[in-house]
LOSESE-352934 format. One record per residue: residue in one letter; residue number from 1; x, z, y of N, C-alpha, C in turn. Coordinates in steps of 0.02 Angstrom, whole numbers, plus 50000, padded with zeros to 5 digits. Each point is the difference from the previous one (the first is absolute). Layout:
BEGIN
r/k/nX/nZ/nY/caX/caZ/caY/cX/cZ/cY
A/NUM/X/Z/Y/X/Z/Y/X/Z/Y
...
***
This chain:
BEGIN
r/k/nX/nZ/nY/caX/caZ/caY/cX/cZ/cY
X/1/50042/50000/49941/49958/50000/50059/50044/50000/50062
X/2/50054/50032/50008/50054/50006/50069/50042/49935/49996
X/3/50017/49955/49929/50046/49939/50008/49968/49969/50025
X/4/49927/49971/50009/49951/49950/50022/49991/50010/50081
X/5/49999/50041/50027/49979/50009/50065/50082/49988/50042
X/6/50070/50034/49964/50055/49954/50006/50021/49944/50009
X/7/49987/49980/49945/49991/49901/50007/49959/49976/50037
X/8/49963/49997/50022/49959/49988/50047/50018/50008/50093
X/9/50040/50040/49995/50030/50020/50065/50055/49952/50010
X/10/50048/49996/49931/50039/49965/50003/49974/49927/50017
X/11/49937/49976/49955/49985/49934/50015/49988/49983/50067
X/12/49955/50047/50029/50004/49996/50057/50049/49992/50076
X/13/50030/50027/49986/50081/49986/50022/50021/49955/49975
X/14/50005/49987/49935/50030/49921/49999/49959/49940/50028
X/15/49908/50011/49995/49974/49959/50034/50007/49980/50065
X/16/50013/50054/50036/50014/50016/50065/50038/49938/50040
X/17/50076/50015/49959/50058/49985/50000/50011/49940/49982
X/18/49973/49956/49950/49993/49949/49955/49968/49937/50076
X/19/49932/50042/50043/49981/49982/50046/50025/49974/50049
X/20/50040/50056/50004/50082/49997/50079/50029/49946/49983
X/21/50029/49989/49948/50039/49941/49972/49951/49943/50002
X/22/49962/49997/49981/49955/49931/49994/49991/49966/50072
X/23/49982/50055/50028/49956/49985/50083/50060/49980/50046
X/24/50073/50053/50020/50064/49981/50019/50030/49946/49971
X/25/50006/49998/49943/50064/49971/49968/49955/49905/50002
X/26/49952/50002/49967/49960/49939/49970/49945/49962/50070
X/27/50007/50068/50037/49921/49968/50024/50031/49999/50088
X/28/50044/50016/50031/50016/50010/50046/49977/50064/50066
X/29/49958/50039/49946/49989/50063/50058/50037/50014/50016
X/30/49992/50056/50079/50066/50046/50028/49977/50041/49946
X/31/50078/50031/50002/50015/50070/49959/49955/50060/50027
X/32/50013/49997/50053/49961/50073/50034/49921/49985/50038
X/33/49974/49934/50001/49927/50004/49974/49975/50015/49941
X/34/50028/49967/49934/49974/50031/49940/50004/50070/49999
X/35/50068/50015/50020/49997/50100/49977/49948/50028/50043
X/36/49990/49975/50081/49955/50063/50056/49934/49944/49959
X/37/49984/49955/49982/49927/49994/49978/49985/50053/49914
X/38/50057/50010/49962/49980/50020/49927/50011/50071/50039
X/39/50026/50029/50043/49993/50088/50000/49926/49986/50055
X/40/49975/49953/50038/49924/50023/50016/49973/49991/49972
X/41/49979/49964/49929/49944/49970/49974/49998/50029/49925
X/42/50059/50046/50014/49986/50019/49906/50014/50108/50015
X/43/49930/49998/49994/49976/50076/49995/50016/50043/49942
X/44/49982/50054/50008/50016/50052/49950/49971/49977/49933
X/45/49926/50005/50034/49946/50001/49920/50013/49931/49947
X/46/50038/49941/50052/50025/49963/49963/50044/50026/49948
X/47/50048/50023/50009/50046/50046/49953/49976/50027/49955
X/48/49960/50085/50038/49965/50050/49959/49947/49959/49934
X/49/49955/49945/50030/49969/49982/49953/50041/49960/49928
X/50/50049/49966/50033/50031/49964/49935/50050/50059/49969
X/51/50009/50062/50008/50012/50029/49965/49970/50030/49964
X/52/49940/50019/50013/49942/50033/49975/49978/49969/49960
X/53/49994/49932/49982/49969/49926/49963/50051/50001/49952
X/54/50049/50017/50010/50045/49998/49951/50010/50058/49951
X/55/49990/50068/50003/50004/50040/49974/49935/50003/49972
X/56/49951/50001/50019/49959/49980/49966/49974/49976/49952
X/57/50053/49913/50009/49985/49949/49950/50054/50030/49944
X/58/50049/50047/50019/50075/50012/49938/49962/50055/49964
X/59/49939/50035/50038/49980/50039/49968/49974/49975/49966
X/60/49929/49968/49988/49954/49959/49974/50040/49969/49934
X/61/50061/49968/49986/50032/49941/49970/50030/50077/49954
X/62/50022/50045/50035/50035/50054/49937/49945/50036/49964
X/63/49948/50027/50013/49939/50014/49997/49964/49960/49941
X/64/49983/49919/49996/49990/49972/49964/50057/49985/49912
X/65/50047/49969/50039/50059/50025/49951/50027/50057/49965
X/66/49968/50067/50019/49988/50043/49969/49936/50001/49957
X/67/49947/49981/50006/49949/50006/49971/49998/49965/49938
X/68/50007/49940/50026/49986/49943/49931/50066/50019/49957
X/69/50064/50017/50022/50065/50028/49960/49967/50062/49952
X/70/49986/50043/50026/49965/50055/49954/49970/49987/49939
X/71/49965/49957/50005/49929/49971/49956/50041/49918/49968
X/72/50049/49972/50000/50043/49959/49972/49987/50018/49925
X/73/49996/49950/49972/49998/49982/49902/50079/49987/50010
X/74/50019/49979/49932/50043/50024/49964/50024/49933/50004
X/75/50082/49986/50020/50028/49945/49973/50021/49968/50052
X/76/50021/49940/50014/49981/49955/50075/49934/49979/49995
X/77/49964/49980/49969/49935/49996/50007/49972/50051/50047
X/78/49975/50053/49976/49973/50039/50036/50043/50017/50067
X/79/50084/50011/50029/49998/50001/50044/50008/49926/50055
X/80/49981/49944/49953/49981/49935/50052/49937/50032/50004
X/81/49957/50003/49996/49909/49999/50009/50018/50068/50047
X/82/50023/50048/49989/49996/50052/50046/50021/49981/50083
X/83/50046/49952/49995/50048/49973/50055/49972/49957/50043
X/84/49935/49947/49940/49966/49973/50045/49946/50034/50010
X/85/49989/50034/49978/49924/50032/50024/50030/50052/50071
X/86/50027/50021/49991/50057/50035/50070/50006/49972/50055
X/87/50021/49932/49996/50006/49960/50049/49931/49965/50035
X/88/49961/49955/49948/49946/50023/50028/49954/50041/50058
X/89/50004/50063/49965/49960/50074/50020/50033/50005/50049
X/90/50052/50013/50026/50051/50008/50060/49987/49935/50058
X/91/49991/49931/49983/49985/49946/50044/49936/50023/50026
X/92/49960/49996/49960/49925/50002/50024/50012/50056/50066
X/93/50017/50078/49959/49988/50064/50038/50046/49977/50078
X/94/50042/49971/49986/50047/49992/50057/49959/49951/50036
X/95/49954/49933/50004/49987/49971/50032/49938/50044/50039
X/96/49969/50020/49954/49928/50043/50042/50041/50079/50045
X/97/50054/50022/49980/50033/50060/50045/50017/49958/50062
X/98/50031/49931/49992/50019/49970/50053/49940/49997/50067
X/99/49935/49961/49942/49945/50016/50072/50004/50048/50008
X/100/49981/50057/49984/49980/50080/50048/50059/49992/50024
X/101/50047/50017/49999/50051/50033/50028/50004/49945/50074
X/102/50007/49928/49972/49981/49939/50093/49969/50047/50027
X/103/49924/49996/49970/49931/50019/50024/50044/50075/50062
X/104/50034/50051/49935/50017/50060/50031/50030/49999/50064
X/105/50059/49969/50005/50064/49990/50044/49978/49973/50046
X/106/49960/49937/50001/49985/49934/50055/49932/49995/50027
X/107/49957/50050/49974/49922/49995/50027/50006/50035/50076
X/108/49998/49982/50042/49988/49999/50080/49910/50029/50001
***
C-alpha cells in the first residue's frame, strides 16, 4: 500500500519533467514560461489526490491478491485461476474506486 502512492509521485515528477523536455527541448517554449505556468496551474489536490488514487488502488490490488491467494487450489492450475480471478476483482474494484474517489477529490 506505501510502494504505490511512491511510484506515483515519482511518475509524476517524471511526468512533470518528461514535459519540460518535450515543451523546451522539441517544441520551442521558454524555459521559465513552462516552469512559472506548471507552479500556477498545478495545485495541491492535484498531488494529494493522485496520491490518494494510488494507495488506494495498491491497496485494492494487495487486498484482492490476498483473497483469491488464500482460497487458491492446488498446483499451477489453481494458482493461474486464483491469479486471474485476482486480477479481474482488483480491475473492476479499481475502476468503480476510481469514480468515487474523481467524484470525491473533483466535485466543486
Amino acid at each position: 500500500i506505501l510502494v504505490v502512492p511512491i511510484l506515483v509521485g515519482l511518475g509524476d515528477i517524471i511526468g512533470v519533467m518528461g514535459g519540460f523536455l518535450v515543451a523546451t527541448g522539441t517544441l520551442g517554449f521558454n524555459t521559465a514560461a513552462y516552469l512559472q505556468n506548471t507552479a500556477n496551474f498545478l495545485q495541491f489536490s492535484d498531488i494529494a489526490s493522485s496520491l490518494a488514487k494510488g494507495a488506494v488502488f495498491g491497496g485494492i490490488a494487495a487486498i484482492m491478491g490476498c483473497y483469491y491467494g488464500m482460497g487458491s487450489g492446488r498446483g499451477a492450475q489453481g494458482v493461474g485461476t486464483a491469479t486471474k480471478g485476482s486480477v479481474e476483482a482488483a480491475a473492476i474494484l479499481i475502476l468503480a474506486a476510481n469514480f468515487v474517489l474523481t467524484g470525491v477529490f473533483f466535485s466543486s
